[in-house]
Structures are given as C-alpha cells and as structure tokens.
C-alpha distance (Angstrom), angle and dihedral (degrees) to the residues before:
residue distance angle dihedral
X1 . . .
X2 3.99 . .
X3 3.85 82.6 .
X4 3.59 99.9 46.5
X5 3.98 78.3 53.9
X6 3.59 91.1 56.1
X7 3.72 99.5 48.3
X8 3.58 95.9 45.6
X9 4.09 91.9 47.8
X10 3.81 89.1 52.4
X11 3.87 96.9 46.7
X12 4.02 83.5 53.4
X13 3.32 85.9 64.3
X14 3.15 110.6 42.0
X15 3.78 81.9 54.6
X16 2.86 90.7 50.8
X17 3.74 102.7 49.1
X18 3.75 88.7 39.2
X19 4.11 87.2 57.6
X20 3.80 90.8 50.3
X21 3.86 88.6 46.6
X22 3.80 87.8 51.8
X23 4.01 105.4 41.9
X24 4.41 83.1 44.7
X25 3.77 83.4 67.7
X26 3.43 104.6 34.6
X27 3.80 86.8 48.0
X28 4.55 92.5 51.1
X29 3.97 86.1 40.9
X30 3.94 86.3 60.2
X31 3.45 100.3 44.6
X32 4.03 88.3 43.6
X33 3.62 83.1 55.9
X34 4.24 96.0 44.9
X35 3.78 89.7 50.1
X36 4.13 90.9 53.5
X37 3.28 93.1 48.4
X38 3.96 100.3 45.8
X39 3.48 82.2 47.9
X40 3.61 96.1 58.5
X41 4.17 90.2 43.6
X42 3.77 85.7 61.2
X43 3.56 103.1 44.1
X44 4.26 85.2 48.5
X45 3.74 92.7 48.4
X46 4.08 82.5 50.1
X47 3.89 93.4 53.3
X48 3.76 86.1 42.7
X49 3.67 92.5 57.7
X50 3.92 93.6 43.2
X51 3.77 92.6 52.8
X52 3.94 88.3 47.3
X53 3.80 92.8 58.8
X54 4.02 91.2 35.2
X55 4.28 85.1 47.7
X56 3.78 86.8 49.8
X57 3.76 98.8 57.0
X58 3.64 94.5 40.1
X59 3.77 91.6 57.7
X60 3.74 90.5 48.7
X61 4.08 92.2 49.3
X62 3.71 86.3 43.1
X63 4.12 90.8 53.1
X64 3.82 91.8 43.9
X65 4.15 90.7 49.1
X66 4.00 86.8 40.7
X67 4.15 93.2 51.9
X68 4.34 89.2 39.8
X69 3.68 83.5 52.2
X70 3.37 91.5 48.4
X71 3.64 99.4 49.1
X72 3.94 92.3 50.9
X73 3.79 92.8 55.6
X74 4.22 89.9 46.1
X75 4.02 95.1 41.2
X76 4.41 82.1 44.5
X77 3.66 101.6 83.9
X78 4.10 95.6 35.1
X79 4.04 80.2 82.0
X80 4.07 87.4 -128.3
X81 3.73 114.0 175.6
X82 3.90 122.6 -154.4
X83 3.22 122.4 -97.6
X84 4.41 118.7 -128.9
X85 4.03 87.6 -170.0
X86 3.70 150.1 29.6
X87 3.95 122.0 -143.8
X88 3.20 110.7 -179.6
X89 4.02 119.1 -159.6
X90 3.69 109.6 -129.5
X91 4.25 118.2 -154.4
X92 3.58 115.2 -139.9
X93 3.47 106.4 -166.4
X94 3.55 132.0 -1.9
X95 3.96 109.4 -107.8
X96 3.50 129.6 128.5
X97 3.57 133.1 -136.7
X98 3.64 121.7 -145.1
X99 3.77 123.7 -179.9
C-alpha cells in the first residue's frame, strides 16, 4: 500500500513537472509569436505613414502639372507669342495728363 503511495506521489509529479515543462513553452512560443507580430504592426503603420507624406506630394505635383496643363490649352487659342525680353516702363513722377 505504502508503495502504491509512492508510485502514485511520484507520477503526480512528474505530471506535474511535465505540465509545467509544457505550459513554459507554450507560454515563450506565444510571446515569440506577440513580439513578431507587434513588430510587423509597427513597421506597417511606418510604411503607412511614409506613403501618406509621399501620397501628399504627389497629389500636389499632380495639381500643379494638372493647372500648367490647363493654362497652356486656355492661353493656346489667344494666339500669344513668347516673349525673349522684359522692358519694363518705369514712372518718374506721379502727374497726370489730361487732354
């Protein structure tokens, strides 16, 4: 009976040790598996804030090529010619002539 005792004590724990064994790695493979996948939240949120900002100044090139574009096709059939220089007309005092 003592023996029976005996065997049954040390099969608890062995159990018992083998269950603590067993929930210790269950319980780092987890948190291995947390860690990786926080990581890869962050580094998504990152590329989600890069292509924000890179979004932003594409939409801001693509307005200023849209209204350029815009403005060549308007100023088109006005017949305008380019001009090689500026001369400016400079007032020298401020008079007016009336006739």
């Amino acid at each position: 009976m003592r023996r029976l005792r005996i065997l049954k004590s040390k099969a608890l724990w062995s159990l018992a040790v083998l269950s603590v064994i067993s929930l210790s790695f269950l319980y780092i493979v987890q948190t291995n598996s947390e860690i990786s996948e926080r990581f890869l939240v962050k580094e998504c949120v990152n590329r989600i804030a890069e292509l924000s900002k890179e979004n932003e100044v594409l939409q801001v090139s693509s307005a200023q090529a849209a209204s350029l574009d815009k403005l060549a096709q308007l100023v088109e059939p006005l017949n305008f010619e380019k001009t090689e220089n500026i001369h400016y007309i400079r007032v020298l005092s401020t008079q007016a002539i009336a006739k």
